[in-house]
Structures are given as structure tokens and as C-alpha cells.
C-alpha positions in Angstrom: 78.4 31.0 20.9 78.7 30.2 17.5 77.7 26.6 18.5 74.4 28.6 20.1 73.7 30.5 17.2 73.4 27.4 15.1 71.1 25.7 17.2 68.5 28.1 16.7 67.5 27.2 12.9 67.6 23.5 13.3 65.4 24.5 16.6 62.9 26.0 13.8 63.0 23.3 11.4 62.0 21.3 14.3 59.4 23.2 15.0 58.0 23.9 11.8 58.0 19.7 11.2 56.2 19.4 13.7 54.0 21.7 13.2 53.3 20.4 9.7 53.0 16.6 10.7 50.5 17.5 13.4 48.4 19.4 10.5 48.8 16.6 8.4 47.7 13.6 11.2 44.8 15.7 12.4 44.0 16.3 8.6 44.4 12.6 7.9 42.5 11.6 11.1 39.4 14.2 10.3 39.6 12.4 6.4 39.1 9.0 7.8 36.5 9.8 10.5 34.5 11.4 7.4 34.9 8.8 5.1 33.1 6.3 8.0 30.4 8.9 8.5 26.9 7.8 6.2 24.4 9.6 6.0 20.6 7.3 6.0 18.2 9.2 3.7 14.9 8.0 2.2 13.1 9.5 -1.0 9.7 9.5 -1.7 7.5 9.8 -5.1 3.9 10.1 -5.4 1.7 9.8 -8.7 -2.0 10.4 -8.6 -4.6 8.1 -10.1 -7.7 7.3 -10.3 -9.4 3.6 -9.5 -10.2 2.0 -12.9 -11.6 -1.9 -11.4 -14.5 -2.1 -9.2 -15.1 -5.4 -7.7 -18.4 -5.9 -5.6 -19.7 -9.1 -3.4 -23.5 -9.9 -3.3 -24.9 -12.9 -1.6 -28.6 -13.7 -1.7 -30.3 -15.7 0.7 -33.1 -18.4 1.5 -34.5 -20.5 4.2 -37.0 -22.8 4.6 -37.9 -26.4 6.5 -38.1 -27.8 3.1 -35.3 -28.0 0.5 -38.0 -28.1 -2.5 -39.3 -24.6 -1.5 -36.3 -23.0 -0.3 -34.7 -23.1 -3.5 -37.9 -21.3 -5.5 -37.3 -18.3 -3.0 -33.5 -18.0 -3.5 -33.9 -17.9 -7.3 -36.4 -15.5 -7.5 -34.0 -13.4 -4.7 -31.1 -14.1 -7.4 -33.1 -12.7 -10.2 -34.4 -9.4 -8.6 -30.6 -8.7 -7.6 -29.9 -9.4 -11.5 -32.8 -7.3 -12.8 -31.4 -4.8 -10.6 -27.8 -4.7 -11.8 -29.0 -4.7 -15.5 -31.2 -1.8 -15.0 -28.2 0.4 -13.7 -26.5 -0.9 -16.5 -24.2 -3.1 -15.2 -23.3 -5.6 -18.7 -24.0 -9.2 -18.4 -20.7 -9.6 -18.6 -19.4 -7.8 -16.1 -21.4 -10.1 -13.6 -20.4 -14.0 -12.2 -22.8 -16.3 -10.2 -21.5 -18.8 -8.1 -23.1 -22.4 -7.4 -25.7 -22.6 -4.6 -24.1 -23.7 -1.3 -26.5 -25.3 1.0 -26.1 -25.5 5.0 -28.4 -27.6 7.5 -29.5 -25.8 10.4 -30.5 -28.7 13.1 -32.7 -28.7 15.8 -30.9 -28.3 19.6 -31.7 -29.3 22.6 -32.5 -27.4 25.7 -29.1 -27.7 26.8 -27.6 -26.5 23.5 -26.8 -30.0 22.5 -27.6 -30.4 18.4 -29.0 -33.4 17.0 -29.6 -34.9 13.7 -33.1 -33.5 13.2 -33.0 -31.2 10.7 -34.8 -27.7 11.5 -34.3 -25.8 7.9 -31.7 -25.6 5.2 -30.2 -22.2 4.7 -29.4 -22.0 0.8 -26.9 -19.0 -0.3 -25.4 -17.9 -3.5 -22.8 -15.1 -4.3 -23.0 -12.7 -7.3 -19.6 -10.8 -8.1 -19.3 -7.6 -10.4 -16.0 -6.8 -11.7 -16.8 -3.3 -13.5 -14.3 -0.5 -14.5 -17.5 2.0 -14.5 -16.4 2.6 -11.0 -18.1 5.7 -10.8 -21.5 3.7 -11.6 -20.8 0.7 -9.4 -20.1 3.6 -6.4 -23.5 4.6 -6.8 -25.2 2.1 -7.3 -24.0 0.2 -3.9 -25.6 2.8 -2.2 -29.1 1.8 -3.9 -29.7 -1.2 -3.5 -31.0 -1.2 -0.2 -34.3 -0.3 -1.6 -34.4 -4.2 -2.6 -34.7 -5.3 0.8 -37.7 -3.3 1.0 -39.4 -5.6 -1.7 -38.6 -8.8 0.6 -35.1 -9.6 -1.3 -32.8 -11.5 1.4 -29.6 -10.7 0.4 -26.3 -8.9 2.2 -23.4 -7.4 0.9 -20.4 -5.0 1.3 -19.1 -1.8 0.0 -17.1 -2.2 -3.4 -13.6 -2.4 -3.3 -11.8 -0.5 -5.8 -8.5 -1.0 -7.6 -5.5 0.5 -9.8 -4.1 -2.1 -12.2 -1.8 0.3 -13.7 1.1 0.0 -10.9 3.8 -1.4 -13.2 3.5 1.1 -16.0 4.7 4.0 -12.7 7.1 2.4 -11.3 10.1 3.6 -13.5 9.1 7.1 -13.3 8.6 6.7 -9.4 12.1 5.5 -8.8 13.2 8.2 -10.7 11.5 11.0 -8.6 12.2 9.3 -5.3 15.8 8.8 -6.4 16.1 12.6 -6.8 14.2 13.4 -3.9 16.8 10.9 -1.9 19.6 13.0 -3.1 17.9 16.6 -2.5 17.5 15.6 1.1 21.0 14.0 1.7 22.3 17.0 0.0 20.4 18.9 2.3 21.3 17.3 5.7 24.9 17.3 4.2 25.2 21.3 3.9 23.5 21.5 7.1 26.2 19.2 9.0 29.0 21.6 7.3 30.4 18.3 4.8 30.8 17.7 1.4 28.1 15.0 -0.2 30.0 12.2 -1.4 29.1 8.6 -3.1 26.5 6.8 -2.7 27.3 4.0 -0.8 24.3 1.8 -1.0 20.8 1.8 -2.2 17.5 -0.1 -1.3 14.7 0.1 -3.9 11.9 -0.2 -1.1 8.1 -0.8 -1.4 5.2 0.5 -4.1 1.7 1.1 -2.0 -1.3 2.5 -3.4 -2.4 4.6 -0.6 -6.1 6.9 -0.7 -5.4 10.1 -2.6 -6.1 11.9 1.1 -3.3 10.1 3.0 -0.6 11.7 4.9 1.3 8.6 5.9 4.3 7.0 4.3 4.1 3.1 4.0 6.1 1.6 6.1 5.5 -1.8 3.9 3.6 -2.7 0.6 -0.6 -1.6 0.9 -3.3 -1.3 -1.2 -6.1 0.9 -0.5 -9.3 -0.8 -2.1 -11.9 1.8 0.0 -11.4 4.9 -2.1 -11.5 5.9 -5.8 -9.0 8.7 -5.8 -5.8 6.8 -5.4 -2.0 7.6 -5.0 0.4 5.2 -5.9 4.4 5.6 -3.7 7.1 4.9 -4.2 9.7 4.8 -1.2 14.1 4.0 -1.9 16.6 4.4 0.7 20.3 5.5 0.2 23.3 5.6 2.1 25.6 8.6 1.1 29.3 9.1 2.7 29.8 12.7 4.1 33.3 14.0 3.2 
């Protein structure tokens, strides 16, 4: 009996260890589960700017049978194009003409075949503006059109405009999208019922300068030369471990 009666604590102890080491391998085993489990989180920064270097393409055009007269025509289409700029004050300076390029146009056969018979020499020549009146440049591209009705052969594109001033942000924009990383791993880590832990890894990711009306992220480096209200992103990419 006496035997019995001392059975019974050591029957506890045995219990209660083994109560405790099962606590303390499912504790351990939940620790190292969590310590494997990352969470994937990108931030995302966005400064507003404005376009401050307009860059516009004009090409003037002439064609004629004969080189000698063909040439006349393009210079005086060059010089109304010129005039033009200058009176909606675009600085001499601002503006670059290219050399002349000259293409022979020769006669074909019937069958499509072409020979060495020249029909006429098509003579072109491009005039760039580089202008940071990009306001000006904006409206004057619209305008110019009314050259063509004075018999000026020329064609051309919308401007493209441009932010130079990318480097100066990008500091400040890894800052912001370095906090906004950690806010939303923060986030997804309270909502998961874990404690954030270190960071694990981190990925600097792409600038873009994106149209001030975009909605989209960039999934890899742009640059948005359509509109003058500009954004410029920033986008990073951490790994936190949940705990």
C-alpha cells in the first residue's frame, strides 16, 4: 500500500514533464515555423512635377525633277518655319538645323521594276527646338498648321516633354516608399495575428516618371514624354520575417 501511495507523486511529476515538454516542443516548433515565414511587401512614393524641357521635331520638305530648283523651294520652306518659331518667340538659340539629306526617286516600270532613270529628288531637312518655355512650345505646336495653308511642305509631331530633375528626388523617394514598405508590412503583420520582425532583405526597385493622371504602378523604368504635369515613383521591395 505504502508502495501504491508513493507511486502516485512520481505518477504526477510524470505528468507534469510531460506536459511541460510538449508546451515547450510545440512552442519551439510554432518559433521556427515563424522565423521561416516572410512577408513580400512593396512601397511606393510619388512627387509631383511639372515638365521643364520641351523637345520638338520639324522636317521641311521639297521635290522637284531638277536638283537646282528643288533646293530654292526647300530653303524658302526652311525659312517660313524659322520666321515662324521666332515670331512665337522661340530664341535662336533654342533652335538646331540639320544638313539637307537628299533621296532620288526613280522612274518604275510597269511591272514595278525601278530603273536608273531618275524621276525627281526629294530634298528634306529637320529643325529641332529644345525649349524649357514648355508652356509656349505646347501652344505653339498646335499653330502651326496654319503654315501649310501658305504652301509650306513640312511635317511634324507633337512635342515631347521632359523632367531633368529625377536625381535631385530620388533620396527623398526612397525615404517615403521605405516607410510606406513598413506601414504596409506592419499592416499585413497585425492582420495575420504575428509580431513584425527584421527586415530580411531589401530591393531598391525602379524610378519612372509617369503623367500626373496615372493610376498604374511601373512595373519597370518609363518615362512619360506626352504630358506636362508629371509624377516621378519611386517603387522598393522588402522582405520582413513575421514572428
Amino acid at each position: 500500500m505504502s508502495n501504491a501511495k508513493a507511486l502516485i507523486p512520481l505518477g504526477l511529476i510524470l505528468a507534469l514533464g510531460l506536459v511541460i515538454s510538449t508546451y515547450l516542443v510545440t512552442k519551439f516548433a510554432r518559433e521556427v515555423v515563424m522565423a521561416h515565414q516572410i512577408i513580400k511587401v512593396r512601397g511606393y512614393a510619388e512627387i509631383p512635377v511639372e515638365s521643364d524641357l520641351a523637345t520638338w521635331h520639324i522636317t521641311v520638305k521639297a521635290k522637284d525633277r531638277d536638283l537646282a530648283k528643288a533646293y530654292p523651294v526647300l530653303a524658302s520652306h526652311r525659312e517660313a518655319v524659322i520666321a515662324f518659331l521666332k515670331e512665337n518667340g522661340v530664341k535662336s538659340d533654342e533652335t538646331k538645323i540639320f544638313p539637307v539629306q537628299v533621296r532620288e526617286h526613280n522612274i518604275r516600270t510597269e511591272n514595278g521594276h525601278e530603273t536608273s532613270e531618275i524621276e525627281a529628288f526629294q530634298l528634306s531637312q529637320d529643325i529641332t527646338v529644345n525649349s524649357k518655355d514648355v508652356h509656349n512650345i505646347s501652344k505653339i505646336a498646335t499653330s502651326i498648321a496654319e503654315l501649310l495653308g501658305r504652301g509650306v511642305n513640312f511635317k511634324t509631331k507633337m512635342p515631347g516633354y521632359y523632367f531633368t530633375g529625377v536625381n535631385a528626388l530620388k533620396s527623398t523617394l526612397l525615404v517615403e516608399a521605405t516607410k510606406d514598405a513598413r506601414m504596409r508590412a506592419k499592416t499585413l503583420a497585425e492582420g495575420s495575428e504575428a509580431n513584425l520582425g527584421p527586415l530580411r532583405a531589401a530591393r531598391q526597385g525602379i524610378f519612372s516618371v509617369q503623367s500626373a493622371y496615372s493610376s498604374s504602378i511601373a512595373e519597370e523604368a518609363s518615362d512619360d514624354v506626352w504630358s506636362i504635369a508629371k509624377k516621378v515613383t519611386a517603387v522598393v521591395t522588402f522582405d520582413y520575417i513575421m514572428r
